[in-house]
Each structure stands twice: as C-alpha cells, then as structure tokens.
N, C-alpha and C positions, 0 to 999 in steps of 0.2 A: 251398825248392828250392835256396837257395847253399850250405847246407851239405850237398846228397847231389852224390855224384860223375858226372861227365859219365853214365859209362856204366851207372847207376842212370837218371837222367833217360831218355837211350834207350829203355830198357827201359821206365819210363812212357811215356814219350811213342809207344810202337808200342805197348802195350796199351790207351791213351788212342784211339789211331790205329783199331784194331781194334772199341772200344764208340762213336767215332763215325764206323765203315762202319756198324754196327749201328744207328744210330740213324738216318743217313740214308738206309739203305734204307727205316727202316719207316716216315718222312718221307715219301719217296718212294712209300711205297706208301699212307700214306694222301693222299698231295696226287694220285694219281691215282684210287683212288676216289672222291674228291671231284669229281674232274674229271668222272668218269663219272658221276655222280649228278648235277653239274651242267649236261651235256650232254643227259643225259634230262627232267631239269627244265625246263631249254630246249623238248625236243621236246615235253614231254608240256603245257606253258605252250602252245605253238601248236598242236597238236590241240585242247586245249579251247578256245584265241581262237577255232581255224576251226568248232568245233560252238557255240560262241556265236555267233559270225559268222550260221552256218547259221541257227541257232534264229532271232538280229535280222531279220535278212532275213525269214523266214518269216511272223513275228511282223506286220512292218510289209505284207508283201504282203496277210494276213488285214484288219492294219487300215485299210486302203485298200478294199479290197472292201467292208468292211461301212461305209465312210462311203459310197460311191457307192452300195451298195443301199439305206440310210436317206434318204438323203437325191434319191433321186432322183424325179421328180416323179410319175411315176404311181406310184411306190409311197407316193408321199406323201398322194397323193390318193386309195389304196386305203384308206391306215390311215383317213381320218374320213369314207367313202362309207358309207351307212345303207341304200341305195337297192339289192335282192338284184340286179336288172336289169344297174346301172353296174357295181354291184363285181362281179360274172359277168364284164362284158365287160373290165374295169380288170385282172383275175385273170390271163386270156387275156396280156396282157401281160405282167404281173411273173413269170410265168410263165415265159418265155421267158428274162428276165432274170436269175431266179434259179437257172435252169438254165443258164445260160451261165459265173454265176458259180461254179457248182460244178465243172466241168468245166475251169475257168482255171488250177486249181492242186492239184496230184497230196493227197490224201489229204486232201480234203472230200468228207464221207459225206453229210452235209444243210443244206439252206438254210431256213432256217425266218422268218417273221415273223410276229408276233402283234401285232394292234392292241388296245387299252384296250376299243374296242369291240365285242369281238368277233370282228375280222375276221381270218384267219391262212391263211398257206399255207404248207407246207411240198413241197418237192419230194423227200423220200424218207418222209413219213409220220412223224417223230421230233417233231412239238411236242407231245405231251402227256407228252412227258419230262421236256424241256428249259423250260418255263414255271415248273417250281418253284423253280428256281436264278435266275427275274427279277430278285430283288431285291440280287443281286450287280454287277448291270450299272448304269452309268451312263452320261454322254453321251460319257463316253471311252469307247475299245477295251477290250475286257478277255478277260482267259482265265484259265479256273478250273481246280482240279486236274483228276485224273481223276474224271470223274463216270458215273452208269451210263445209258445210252440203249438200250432194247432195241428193235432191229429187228427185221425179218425171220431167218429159219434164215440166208439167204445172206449176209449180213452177217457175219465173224467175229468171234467175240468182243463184251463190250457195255460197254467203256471206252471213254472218248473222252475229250475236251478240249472244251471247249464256248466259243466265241468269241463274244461277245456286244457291243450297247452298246445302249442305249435311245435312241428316235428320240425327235425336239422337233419341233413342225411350223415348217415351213421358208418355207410360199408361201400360206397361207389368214389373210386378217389375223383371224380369229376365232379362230384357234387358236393363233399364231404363238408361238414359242417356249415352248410347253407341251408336255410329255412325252405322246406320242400309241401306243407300242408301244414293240416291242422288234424285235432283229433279231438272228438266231444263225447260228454256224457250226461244224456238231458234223463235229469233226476228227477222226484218227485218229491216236493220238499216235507209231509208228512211222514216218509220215511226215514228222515235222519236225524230226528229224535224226539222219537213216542213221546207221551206224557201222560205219568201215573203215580201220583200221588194221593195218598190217606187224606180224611176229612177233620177238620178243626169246629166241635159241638157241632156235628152235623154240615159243618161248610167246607169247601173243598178248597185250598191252598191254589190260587190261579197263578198260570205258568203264562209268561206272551213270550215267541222267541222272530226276534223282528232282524231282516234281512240288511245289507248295507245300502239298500235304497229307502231304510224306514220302512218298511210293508212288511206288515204281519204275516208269516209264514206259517205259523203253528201254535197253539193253546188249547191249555184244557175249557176256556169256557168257553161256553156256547151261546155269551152273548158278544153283539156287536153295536155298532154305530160309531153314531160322533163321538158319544162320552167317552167311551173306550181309544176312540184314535185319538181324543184331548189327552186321556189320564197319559198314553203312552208315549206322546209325543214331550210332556212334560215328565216324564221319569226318566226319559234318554239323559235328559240334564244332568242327570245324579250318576254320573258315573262313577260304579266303585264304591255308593256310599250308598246307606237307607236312610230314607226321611217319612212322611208321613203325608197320604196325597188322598185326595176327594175322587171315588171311584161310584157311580150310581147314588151319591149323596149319600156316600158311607167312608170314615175314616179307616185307610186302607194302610198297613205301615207296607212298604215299596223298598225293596232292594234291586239293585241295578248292577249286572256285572257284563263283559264286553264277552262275545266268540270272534274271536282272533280267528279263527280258519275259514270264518265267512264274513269277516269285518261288520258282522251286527249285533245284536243287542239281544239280553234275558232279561225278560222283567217279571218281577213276584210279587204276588200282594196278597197280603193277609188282614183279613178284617178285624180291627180291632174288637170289637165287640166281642166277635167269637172267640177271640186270644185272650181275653181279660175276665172272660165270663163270670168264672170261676173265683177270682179274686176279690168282685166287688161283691160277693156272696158271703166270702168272709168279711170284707168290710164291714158289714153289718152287723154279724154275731160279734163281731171284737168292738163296734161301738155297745151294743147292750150289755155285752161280757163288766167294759170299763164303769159303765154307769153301777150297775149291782155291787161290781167291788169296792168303789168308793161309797157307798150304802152300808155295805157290812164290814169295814173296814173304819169306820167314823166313831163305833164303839170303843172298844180296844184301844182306839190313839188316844180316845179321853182318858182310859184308866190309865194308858202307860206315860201319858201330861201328867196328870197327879202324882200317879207312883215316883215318877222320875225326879220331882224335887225334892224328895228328904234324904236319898243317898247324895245328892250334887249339896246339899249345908250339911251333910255330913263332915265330903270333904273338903269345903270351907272352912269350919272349924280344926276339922287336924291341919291343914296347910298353915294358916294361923298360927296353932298352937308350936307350929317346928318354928316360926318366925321368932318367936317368946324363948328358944332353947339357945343357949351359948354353940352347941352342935352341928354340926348340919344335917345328922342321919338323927332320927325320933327315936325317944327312949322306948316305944310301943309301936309294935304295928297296927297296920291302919285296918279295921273292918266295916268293908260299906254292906248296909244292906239293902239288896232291890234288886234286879234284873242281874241275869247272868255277867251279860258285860261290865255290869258295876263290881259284879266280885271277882269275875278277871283282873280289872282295871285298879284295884287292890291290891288283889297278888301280883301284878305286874309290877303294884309301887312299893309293895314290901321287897321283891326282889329287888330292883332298882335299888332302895336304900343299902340294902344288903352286900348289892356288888359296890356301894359306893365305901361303905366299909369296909370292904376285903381289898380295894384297890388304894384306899387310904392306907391297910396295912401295909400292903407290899410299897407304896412310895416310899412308905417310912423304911424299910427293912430296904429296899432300893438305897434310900440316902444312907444307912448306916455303913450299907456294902462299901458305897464309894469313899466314905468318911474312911474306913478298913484299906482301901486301895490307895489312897490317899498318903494314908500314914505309913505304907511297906514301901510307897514310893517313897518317900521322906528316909525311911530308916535304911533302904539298897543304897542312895544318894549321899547320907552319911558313910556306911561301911565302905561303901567307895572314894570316899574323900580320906575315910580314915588311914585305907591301905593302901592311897598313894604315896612315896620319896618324893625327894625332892627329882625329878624326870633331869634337869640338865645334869645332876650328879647321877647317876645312872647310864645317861646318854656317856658320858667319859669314862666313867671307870669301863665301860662298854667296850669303847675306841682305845683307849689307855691296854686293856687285854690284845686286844686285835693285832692294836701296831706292835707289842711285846710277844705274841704266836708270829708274829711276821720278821719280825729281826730274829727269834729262835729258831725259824726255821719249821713252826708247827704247823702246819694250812688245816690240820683238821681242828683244832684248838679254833684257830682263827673264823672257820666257817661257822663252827659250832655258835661261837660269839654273836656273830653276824645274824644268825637266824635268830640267838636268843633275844636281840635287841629290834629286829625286825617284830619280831610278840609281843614284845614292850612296849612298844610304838605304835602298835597297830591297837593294843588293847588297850590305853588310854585316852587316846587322840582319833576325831573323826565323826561321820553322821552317826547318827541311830542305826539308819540301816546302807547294807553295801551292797554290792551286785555278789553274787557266790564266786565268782571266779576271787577275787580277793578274799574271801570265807576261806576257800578251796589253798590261797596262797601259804594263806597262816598256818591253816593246819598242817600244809605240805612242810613248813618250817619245824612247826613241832614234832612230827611224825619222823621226821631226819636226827632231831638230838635224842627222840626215844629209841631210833635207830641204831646212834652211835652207844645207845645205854645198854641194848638189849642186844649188839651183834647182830646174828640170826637165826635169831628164836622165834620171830615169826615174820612173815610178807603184808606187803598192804598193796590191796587192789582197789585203783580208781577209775567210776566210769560213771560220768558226766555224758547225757545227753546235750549239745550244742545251743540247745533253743533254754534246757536253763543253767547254764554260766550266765545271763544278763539277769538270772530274777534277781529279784532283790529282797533281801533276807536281814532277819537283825542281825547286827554284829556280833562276833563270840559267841555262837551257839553248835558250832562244831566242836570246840577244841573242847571244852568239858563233857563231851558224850565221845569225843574219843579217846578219852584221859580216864575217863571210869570203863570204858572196855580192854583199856591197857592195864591196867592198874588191880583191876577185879577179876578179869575175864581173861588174858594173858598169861600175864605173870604169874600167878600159880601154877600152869601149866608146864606139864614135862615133857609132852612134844611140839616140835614146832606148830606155832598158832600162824592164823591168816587173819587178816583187819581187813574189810570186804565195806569200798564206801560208794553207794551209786546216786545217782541222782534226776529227775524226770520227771516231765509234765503228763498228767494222768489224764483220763477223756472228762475227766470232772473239772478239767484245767486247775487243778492243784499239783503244786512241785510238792513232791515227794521224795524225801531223803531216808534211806537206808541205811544203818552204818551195824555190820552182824561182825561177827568173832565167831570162833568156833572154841571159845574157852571153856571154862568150868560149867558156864550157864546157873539157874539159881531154881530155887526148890517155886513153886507156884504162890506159897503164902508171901512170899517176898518179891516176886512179880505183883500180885495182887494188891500186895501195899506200895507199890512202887506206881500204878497205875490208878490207885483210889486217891493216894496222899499229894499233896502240891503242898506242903510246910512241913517242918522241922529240922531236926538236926542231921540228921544222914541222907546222903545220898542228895546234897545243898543243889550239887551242878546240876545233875539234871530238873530236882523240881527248882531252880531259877530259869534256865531255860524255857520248861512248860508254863511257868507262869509270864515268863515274858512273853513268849508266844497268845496266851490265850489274850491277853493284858490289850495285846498290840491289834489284835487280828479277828477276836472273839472266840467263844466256846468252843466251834464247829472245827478248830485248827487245836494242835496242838501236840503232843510226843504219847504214842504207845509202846508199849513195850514185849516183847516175845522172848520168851526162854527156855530151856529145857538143861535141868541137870548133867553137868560131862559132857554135854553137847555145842553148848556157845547162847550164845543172845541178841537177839537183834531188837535194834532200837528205830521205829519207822516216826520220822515228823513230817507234818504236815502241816502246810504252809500253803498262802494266797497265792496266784500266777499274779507276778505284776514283770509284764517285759521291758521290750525297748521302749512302747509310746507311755509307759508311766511316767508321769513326772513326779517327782520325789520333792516334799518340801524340804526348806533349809535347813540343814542342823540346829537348834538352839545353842 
C-alpha cells in the first residue's frame, strides 16, 4: 500500500467501505435470525417445561391415588378376605372409595383392583383388560404406553394409559409385605396434557407428545399419516437438541425433549417460513436502503478526495521543515486547513510538541536536581571524613579512662566511658542502614550519660512495638532528634521534663516513630520553618536526618514536626516497613 497513491487508496478504501456495508448487513441479518430462532427456542424450551410440568404434576397426582387406594385398609383387607359374606360387605366400601377416586381427577375412565386371590372390582367394568399388562407393575407407580381397553359404545375410542403398581400387604402379620394384587388406573391420554398454544403469521406452533411405545398420544394438529409418523420417528433421534426436519415438504425447525414420567417423547415444530417471515421483508428494504446510499454518498467522497489532499502537503511540508531545524520541537505551530479532523490533528500536534517541550524542561531541571544531590552527597562525605580522629586513638584513650575508673574505684566514670565509646563505634563504623533494635541500643547509650548530666530532671519512656525492632532504618537518626529535644525542649525547663519515644507499624504498613517532650515547645513560625526548610545552618540534625530519609526512601517518607508553646514537641518520622524477609544489600 506505500507505493499506490493517496487517491488509489481512496478509491480502495470506499470500495473496501462498500463489501464491508455488505458484509455487515448480511452479519446483520444473520445475527438477527439467530436471535429470532433463539427467542423461539426460548419459547418453544418453556411450552415444553410447562407440558412436562403438566404431564409431572399429573403423573404424581395418579401416583398418590393409587398409593392411598393400595394401601388403604379396607382395601387391604378386601385383597386376602376368602369369606363371599365379608368381601360383599368389604366391597360396599372400596366401592365408594374407588369411586371417589375416579371422579378426583379429570380423565380417569376406571379404577380397577384385582387380588392374587381372586378378588377384584372395577368401577367401570375394564379389568379383564387391564390384568394382562400385571406383570409390568411393581410396588412403584407406573404407566404404560398406550394400550387397548374396550369398554362400552359410550366410551370413545379404546386407547388409554394404564397406571398401575402392585399392592404388598401392609396390616395382616401373615401376609405382611408379600405382593397381594394389583391396583389400576385406565386414563385417557388426552387428559394429561391439553394443548394450547398462540399462532406464528397465522400458523399454529405444532405439539406431538409420543408414548414409550413411539405412538402418538396427543397433538395440536389435525393432520396425520405416513409423513407425520416419518417426521416423528426421525425427530426421536435428536434428543435434547433442535435441528431442522422436512414436515409436508416444509422446512420445520424441530425440538425434542424427553417426559421422564411416561418414558416418551415432545416434539415441536415450527415452520420456518412463518419464523423468518418478517425478516426477509426487511431483507429487502435494507438491500435498496444500501444501494441509494452508496448513490448519494459517491458525491461527497469525491469532494472530501480533493479536499483531503492539501491539508495532508500541508503537513508534509511542515514535517519537512522540523527535519531542516537543529530542534526537535518547531519554531511555529503547525496550521492545517480542511476538515475538522485535520484541525484537531493539528492541535493534537502542537500539543504534542508543546508537552515535548515541557518534558524536555523538566529532564533538564530533573538532571540539575540530581547534579544538586550529587554534590550534598559529596560535601556530607567530605564533612564526614573531615570530623573523623584518628578511631584506634580514640578507641584507647576510651580503654585507657575505663581501666583508670576501674583501678579508682569509679564504675560510674567507667560506664559512662563504655557507653561513650559504644556511640563512637557505632557512629562511624557499619551499614547504611540497621534494624532499630540497634537504633534503640545507641540511643539507650546516649540517653544514660544525658542521664548522668541531667540527674532527675526528667524520665524517658520507651515503647517499641515487637514487629518493628527488625525494621530497618538508616543509621543515626534517633540520637539527633533526641539530643535536639534534650537540649531545646528540656533543659530549659524548671519542672521535671519526660522524653516519651514509641515506635509502630501503621495500617499503611509504615514504621512510625514518635519521640515528644513535654519542654518549652516553640512558637508556630518556627515549626513552620522547621517543616518547610530541609538546608541551612540551624537546626543541621534534624534537617540531615529529613534529607536522608527522603534521599533514601523518597518524598512520601520523611520527619514532621508538632509543637505548641510551654507545652513540649513532638517530632513524628516516617519510614518504609522493611521486616524480617527484606534483604538488605551489602554495605559499600
């Protein structure tokens, strides 16, 4: 495509344009026959739940009746009565009973029981039918396909359903749980589940509900023959699924689901033609729709072809002329004229230059900083070199006091030594950073000879949370925040003071250190400069501290400060959680 010319491309690209209106109409139109197929599969999925529905219900009413008739005690007591007298009068009863149950629920023709010994009533005359199908039944409910029971002329028709279970005696301990009859319910299989369903453009949504012997029991059409026992013998196939089957030399789409309480079969079929009606209607207005648009859309692309090539060597030449610049950002911004996008795409690219220049500034103001950081590191590095002794004369004269408090007799002389050389030691030598518990040691060291300086002019209270004693923290950044609350916040004071140092990981998982005074405290413009300022000459310890912290850890860390006049000062730092699974590199 870089080698064919702008207005080649065009030209593909509106022919391109044209095969995909065409392709998304007929996208279009099959994602909506889809839909409509999926929307009837929807409906035709809950007509057949609600005629399974029907059928379960049905099904479980049947098998309810025939447990209370089996099982009920004068009928029980009919099935193994010998005596022509009892069973006469026992008769009289279940009589009553088995008439009542046929009359509980619309399309029971007969109530039949037969005993093992002979004994049987039927209330419409049907058990010498119904006894040769016995051996179908057991102590469950059951229903059999359609089977034949001829009654009377007034009876129509001599298909039925035959509901059965075999009785067990229930209440004679000489019989108990031995098979003693049988007990029947010859149904009428239009009764057990109507069918009434809405019409599709005029056609009616056909229902087949086929038995466990294959034979159609019930449907809404009223036609028949061969074709219809082909279509339905080939939709049993699909069980579960819908495909699409030749029903009267019409494309029928065919859903198939199973009735489990009579082991046979629902089948549904819906004509296409009458499903799709509607769509190939639209089909047609959206073919002429497409043609007219591309008619009256053929104008327009022509002017916006011409138009569109003197902003695009517009900006040819300015891309150009930035190549020609020492710069990388143009001494001018750029203005295309022609179509809205073109003067978006403009202001998009003067912005662009714009932020390329403001982020040029800041790299540069970025590299000046670190040049700045660079160089305080250099100059801390020095003043640290500068105000080192020589450590091994130091270390002696150290020992040299010690053993001299020890032969005098002095242990507090001596301790005091001890500690002073423990700070000595500790604050030249060692990583960058240490776990607090060694922070906490030092200061404890300094805190004891401010002790011996001060008597008891004031308490120090420490309270470390357990989980940070292992954070890990720069070196030396306790003892100058508690040597400027000694010093400032203290020591002027004329009642006893309290040095108050805690320490704790917050839900931000930041260690947080505390260290308050209840001293002099300081007026707000000296908190505030104390808070804004990180350089100059007063007050060195804490802003070294806040700058090694931010230095180390970034901006979001670092030392604030709290105070109030006569009242004390509290100094809060803020520091990383780094626990036990940190691993800390090597000291340089």
């Amino acid at each position: 495509m870089s080698k064919i010319t702008i207005r080649n491309q065009l030209f593909f690209l509106a022919a391109s344009t044209f095969v995909l209106l065409v392709v998304i109409f007929l996208v279009f139109y099959s994602q909506n026959k889809n839909i409509i197929k999926q929307k009837n599969d929807e409906y035709t999925l809950n007509m057949i739940s609600q005629l399974q529905h029907d059928i379960s219900s049905y099904k479980n009413s049947m098998d309810n009746l025939l447990m209370n008739i089996a099982y009920n005690p004068d009928m029980q007591e009919f099935m193994l009565e010998k005596d022509y007298g009892k069973k006469y009068e026992i008769s009289k009863k279940i009589g009553s009973v088995l008439n009542n149950a046929r009359l509980m629920k619309d399309g029971i023709v007969d109530v039949i029981v037969v005993g093992n010994s002979g004994n049987f009533y039927s209330t419409f005359g049907g058990n010498e039918y119904v006894t040769k199908y016995q051996e179908l039944f057991s102590a469950s409910p059951f229903i059999t396909g359609l089977k034949e029971v001829r009654y009377g002329s007034n009876i129509a028709g001599s298909q039925f359903f035959i509901a059965g279970l075999s009785i067990f005696a229930a209440y004679d301990p000489e019989f108990i749980g031995k098979q003693i009859g049988y007990c029947y319910l010859v149904i009428d299989a239009k009764e057990i589940a109507p069918i009434s369903v809405p019409k599709i453009d005029g056609e009616e949504m056909k229902f087949y509900l086929i038995d466990r012997d294959h034979q159609l029991f019930s449907s809404n059409d009223m036609a028949s023959g061969k074709d219809v026992a082909a279509f339905l013998q080939r939709a049993e196939t699909y069980d579960g699924q819908s495909t699409t089957l030749l029903l009267n030399g019409e494309r029928n789409i065919v859903h198939t689901e199973r009735i489990p309480e009579l082991g046979g079969t629902i089948v549904s079929a819906v004509p296409e033609k009458a499903l799709f009606a509607e769509i190939k209607e639209l089909r047609l207005n959206v073919f002429y729709l497409l043609l007219t648009a591309v008619f009256i859309l053929s104008l327009p692309f022509t002017l916006i072809m011409n138009n569109l090539m003197k902003p695009i060597r517009q900006m040819a030449i300015f891309i150009k002329g930035i190549r020609t610049q020492q710069s990388v950002v143009p001494k001018e911004n750029i203005q295309l004229e022609g179509y809205l996008e073109m003067t978006i795409l403009s202001s998009k690219l003067n912005t662009m230059f714009n932020e390329i220049d403001s982020l040029t500034q800041i790299l540069i103001q970025t590299n000046v900083q670190l040049y700045k950081v660079e160089i305080e590191k250099k100059h801390a590095e020095l003043a640290f070199l500068q105000s080192q002794i020589n450590p091994h004369f130091l270390y002696n004269t150290f020992e040299m006091i010690k053993g001299m408090a020890s032969m005098k007799g002095v242990p507090e002389i001596k301790a005091l030594v001890q500690d002073l050389s423990r700070i000595f030691r500790y604050s030249i030598k060692g990583a960058e950073e240490v776990c607090l518990q060694e922070e906490l040691d030092m200061v404890s060291a300094y805190l004891r000879i401010q002790k011996a300086r001060f008597k008891d002019r004031f308490d120090i209270q420490l309270e470390v949370s357990s989980d940070a004693l292992k954070n890990l923290v720069p070196r030396m950044i306790l003892q100058p925040i508690v040597e400027n609350a000694i010093i400032h916040g203290l020591e002027p004071l004329t009642k006893k003071g309290l040095l108050h140092l805690t320490a704790e990981i917050d839900s931000l998982n930041r260690l947080i250190i505390r260290i308050t005074d209840n001293g002099v405290g300081m007026n707000e413009a000296t908190v505030a400069s104390l808070n804004a300022a990180r350089d100059g000459n007063q007050h060195i310890g804490i802003h070294n501290v806040a700058n090694r912290i931010t230095f180390m850890y970034g901006d979001e860390y670092g030392i604030t400060i709290k105070s109030t006049e006569t009242q004390g000062t509290e100094v809060i730092m803020q520091l990383p959680f780094k626990g036990e699974d940190y691993v800390q590199s090597p000291a340089s």
